[in-house]
N, C-alpha and C positions, 0 to 999 in steps of 0.2 A: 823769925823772918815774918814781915808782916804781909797781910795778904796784897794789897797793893806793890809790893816790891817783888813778892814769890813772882806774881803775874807778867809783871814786867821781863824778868828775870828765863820765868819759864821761854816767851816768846822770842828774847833776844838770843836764846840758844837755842831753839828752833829755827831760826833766821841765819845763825851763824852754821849751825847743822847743813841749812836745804843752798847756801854755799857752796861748803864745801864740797857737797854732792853734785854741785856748776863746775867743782875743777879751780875752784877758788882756794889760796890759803886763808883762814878766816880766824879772827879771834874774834872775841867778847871782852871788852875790857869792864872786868868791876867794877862798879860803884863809879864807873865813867866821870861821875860829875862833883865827886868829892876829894878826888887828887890833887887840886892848884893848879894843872895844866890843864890846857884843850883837848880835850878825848872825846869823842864820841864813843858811843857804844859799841860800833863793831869796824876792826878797820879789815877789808880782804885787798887781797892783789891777785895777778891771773896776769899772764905773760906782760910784762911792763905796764897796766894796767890796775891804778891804785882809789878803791873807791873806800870812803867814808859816810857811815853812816849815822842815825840821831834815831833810836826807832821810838816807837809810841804806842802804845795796845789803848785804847780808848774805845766806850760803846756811842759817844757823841762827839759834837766839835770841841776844839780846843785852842790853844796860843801857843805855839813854842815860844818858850825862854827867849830872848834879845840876846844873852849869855853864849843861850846853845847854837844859834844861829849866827854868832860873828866865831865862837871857838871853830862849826864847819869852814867858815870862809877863813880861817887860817889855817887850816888846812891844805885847802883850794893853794890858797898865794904864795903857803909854805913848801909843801909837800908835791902840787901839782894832782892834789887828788881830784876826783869827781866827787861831789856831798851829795845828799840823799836824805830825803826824811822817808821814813819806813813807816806806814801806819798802821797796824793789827786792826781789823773792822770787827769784831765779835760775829761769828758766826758766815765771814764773809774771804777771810786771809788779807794777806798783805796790798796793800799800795805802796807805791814809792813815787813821789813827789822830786823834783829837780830844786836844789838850793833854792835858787834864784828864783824859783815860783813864787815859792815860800816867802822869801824876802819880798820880794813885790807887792804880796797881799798882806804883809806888815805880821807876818806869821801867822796869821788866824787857816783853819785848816776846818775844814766841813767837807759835809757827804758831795755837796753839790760841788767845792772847790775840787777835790779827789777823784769824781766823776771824768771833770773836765780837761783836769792836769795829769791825772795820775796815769802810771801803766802797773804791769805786772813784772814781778822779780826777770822774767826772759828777758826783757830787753834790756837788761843791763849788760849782756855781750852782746848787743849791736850798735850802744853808744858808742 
């Protein structure tokens, strides 16, 4: 396993872990993004309540994929889930980003976009 994937890897089951401890059913889907279909990485649900996620562990900015961000939105149109980009900040925990943020700013994602857009895993039972 390579250290960029362990990393990955480690986080998106820490993510799907502090879930499940929301009272969420949660998986991790494998290798998400080398199946043929639209997966993101982690799908949970919580009383009729279906959210998807795309996480990212990153110590700087970055791009989501154009790939990873229409497979979310077929989600959304398909499933009726909520999407989510998850960002690991080193030394800082998670952000989560709303799709459509995301999509607006053309996927580019930074400290100052996540400052301004992001919240913390709680408020995904108040959405």
């Amino acid at each position: 396993m390579t250290a960029s994937y362990r990393k990955g890897y480690i986080a998106e089951l820490s993510l799907t872990h502090k879930l499940a401890s929301m009272g969420y059913m949660a998986i991790r889907a494998p290798r998400s993004g080398r199946i043929g279909l639209p997966s993101p990485d982690i799908v949970a649900a919580k009383v009729g309540k279906l959210i998807v996620i795309e996480c990212k562990s990153r110590a700087a900015a970055f791009t989501v994929e154009k790939e990873q961000l229409q497979e979310l939105l077929d989600w959304q149109e398909k499933a009726g889930a909520s999407a989510y980009i998850a960002w690991k900040i080193a030394r800082k925990g998670w952000t989560f980003l709303h799709l459509k943020d995301v999509i607006d700013n053309k996927g580019n994602i930074g400290k100052k976009f996540a400052q301004e857009k992001g919240f913390s895993i709680e408020f995904l039972d108040q959405i």
